[in-house]
Each structure stands twice: as structure tokens, then as C-alpha cells.
C-alpha positions in Angstrom: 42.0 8.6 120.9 40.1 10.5 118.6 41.6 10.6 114.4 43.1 13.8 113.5 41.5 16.6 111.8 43.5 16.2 108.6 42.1 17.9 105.1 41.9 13.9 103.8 39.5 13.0 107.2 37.7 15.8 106.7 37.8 14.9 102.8 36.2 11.3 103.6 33.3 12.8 106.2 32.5 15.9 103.8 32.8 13.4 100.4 29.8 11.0 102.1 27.1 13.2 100.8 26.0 12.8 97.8 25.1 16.5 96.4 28.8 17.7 98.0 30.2 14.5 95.1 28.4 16.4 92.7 29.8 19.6 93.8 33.2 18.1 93.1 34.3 19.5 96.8 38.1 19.0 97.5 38.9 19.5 100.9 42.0 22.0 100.3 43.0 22.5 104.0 41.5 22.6 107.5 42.9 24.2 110.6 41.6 25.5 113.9 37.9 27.1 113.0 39.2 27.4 109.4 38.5 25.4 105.8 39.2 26.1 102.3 37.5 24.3 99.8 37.8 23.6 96.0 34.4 22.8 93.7 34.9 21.5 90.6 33.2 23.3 87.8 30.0 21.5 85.9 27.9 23.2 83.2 24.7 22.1 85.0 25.8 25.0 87.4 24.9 27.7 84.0 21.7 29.7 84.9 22.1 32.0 81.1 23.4 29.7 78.4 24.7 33.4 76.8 25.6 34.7 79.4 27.1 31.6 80.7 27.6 32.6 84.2 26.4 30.2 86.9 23.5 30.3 89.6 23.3 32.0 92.5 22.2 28.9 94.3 25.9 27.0 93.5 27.5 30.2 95.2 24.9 30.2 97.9 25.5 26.4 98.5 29.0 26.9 98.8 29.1 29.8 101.7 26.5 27.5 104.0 28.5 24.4 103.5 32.0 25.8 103.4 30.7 28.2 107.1 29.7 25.1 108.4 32.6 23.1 107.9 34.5 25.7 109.5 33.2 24.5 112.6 34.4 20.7 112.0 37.4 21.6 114.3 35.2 22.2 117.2 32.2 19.9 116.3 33.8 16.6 114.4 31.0 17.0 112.2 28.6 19.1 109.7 25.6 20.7 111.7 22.2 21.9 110.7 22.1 25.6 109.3 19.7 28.2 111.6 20.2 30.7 109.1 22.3 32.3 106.6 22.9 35.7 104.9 24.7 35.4 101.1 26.2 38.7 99.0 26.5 38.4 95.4 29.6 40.7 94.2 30.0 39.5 90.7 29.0 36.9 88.6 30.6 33.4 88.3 32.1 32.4 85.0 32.9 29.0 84.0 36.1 27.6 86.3 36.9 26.0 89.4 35.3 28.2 93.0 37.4 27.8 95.8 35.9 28.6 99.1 37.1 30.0 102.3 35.3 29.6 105.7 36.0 30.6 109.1 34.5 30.3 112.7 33.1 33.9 114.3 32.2 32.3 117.1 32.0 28.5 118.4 29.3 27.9 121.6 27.6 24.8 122.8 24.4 25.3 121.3 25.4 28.0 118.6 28.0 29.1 116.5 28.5 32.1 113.4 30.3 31.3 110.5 31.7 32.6 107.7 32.6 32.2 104.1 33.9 33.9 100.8 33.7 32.1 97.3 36.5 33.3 94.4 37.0 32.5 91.4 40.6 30.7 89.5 42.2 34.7 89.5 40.9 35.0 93.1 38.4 37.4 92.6 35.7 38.0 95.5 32.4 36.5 94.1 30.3 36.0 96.9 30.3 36.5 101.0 28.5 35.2 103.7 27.5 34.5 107.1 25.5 31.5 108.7 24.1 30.5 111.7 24.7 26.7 113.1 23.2 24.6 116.0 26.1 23.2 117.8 23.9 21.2 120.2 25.2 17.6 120.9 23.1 15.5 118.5 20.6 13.4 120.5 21.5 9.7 120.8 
């Protein structure tokens, strides 16, 4: 029989790559075709030493993985991104993102996902939708 889903398996599978350590990703929770996700702030993520707000590339990182691991309830596993769309609402501050993904639509060979990044007050900083190849990997 196959482990549970839990937030702490999917903690252990999501923890094995090496930039998502750096990304200080805590798996919050994980239900069916759903994940939230908590980064850890790091300075390295400033693009404007004044301005001090951080790079659209952290907040773009954040909706493909978080999308994608919104499919770990019907794949058991991160899968390759086809392509992705990411809105910028406002910018990100220094703090903690948490993440929010969900499942649009699940298939064999394709599924749509989606994700929002806030901030620690919960404000909408970026959206986003991916694309993900669902396909059995080949043995």
C-alpha cells in the first residue's frame, strides 16, 4: 500500500531539491488537488537594495512550483512544466510568501494548475496558471 499524502511526505519529496531548500519551502498542507506552501524569506531574493522589494523571478518560481505540486495528489510526484502564465499585482517586501495552489484540471497526459503568492498580511502579490505533463514517466 502506497504512504499517505500527508504535508510531512510531501515535505520530505518537495525538500529533496536543492533550490526548493534554498527557497526555505514548508509544506503547510496538502489535500485533494490542493497545497499551500510557506518560503522563507532571504535577502538574496532583493532585486532594488532601496527599494528593497524582491524579484519577480522568486514570485514566478513560487506559482510554477506551488501549481505543480497541486497535482501531487493525483501524480505522487513533481512533473515537468509545458508552460506557465505569472501576474504581478504588487511588489514583495521583505517577509515570509506563502503560496496557494490548486488543480484546474488533472488528465493523463496534461493537467492546468494554479497558484497565488501573498504576503505575512495576506495580500495578493502575484497569480498564476501552469501547464504540466502528467504522462507516466518512462521506465
Amino acid at each position: 500500500m502506497e504512504e499517505a499524502l500527508t504535508a510531512e511526505r510531501v515535505q520530505t519529496m518537495i525538500g529533496r531539491g536543492p533550490f526548493h531548500q534554498w527557497l526555505g519551502l514548508q509544506v503547510l498542507s496538502v489535500g485533494d488537488g490542493e497545497i499551500e506552501i510557506k518560503a522563507t524569506w532571504r535577502p538574496e531574493w532583493v532585486v532594488n537594495p532601496e527599494g528593497r522589494y524582491t524579484h519577480g523571478g522568486i514570485l514566478a518560481a513560487l506559482i510554477d512550483l506551488t501549481a505543480d505540486w497541486a497535482l501531487v495528489s493525483t501524480t505522487g510526484r513533481g512533473v515537468p512544466t509545458i508552460d506557465m502564465r505569472v501576474d504581478y499585482h504588487r511588489a514583495a517586501m521583505p517577509g515570509d510568501l506563502t503560496a496557494k495552489g490548486t488543480v484546474v484540471k488533472a488528465g493523463r497526459q496534461f493537467a492546468v494548475s494554479e497558484a497565488r503568492v501573498f504576503d505575512a498580511e495576506g495580500r495578493l502579490l502575484a497569480s498564476g496558471r501552469g501547464v504540466y505533463s502528467t504522462a507516466p514517466p518512462k521506465p
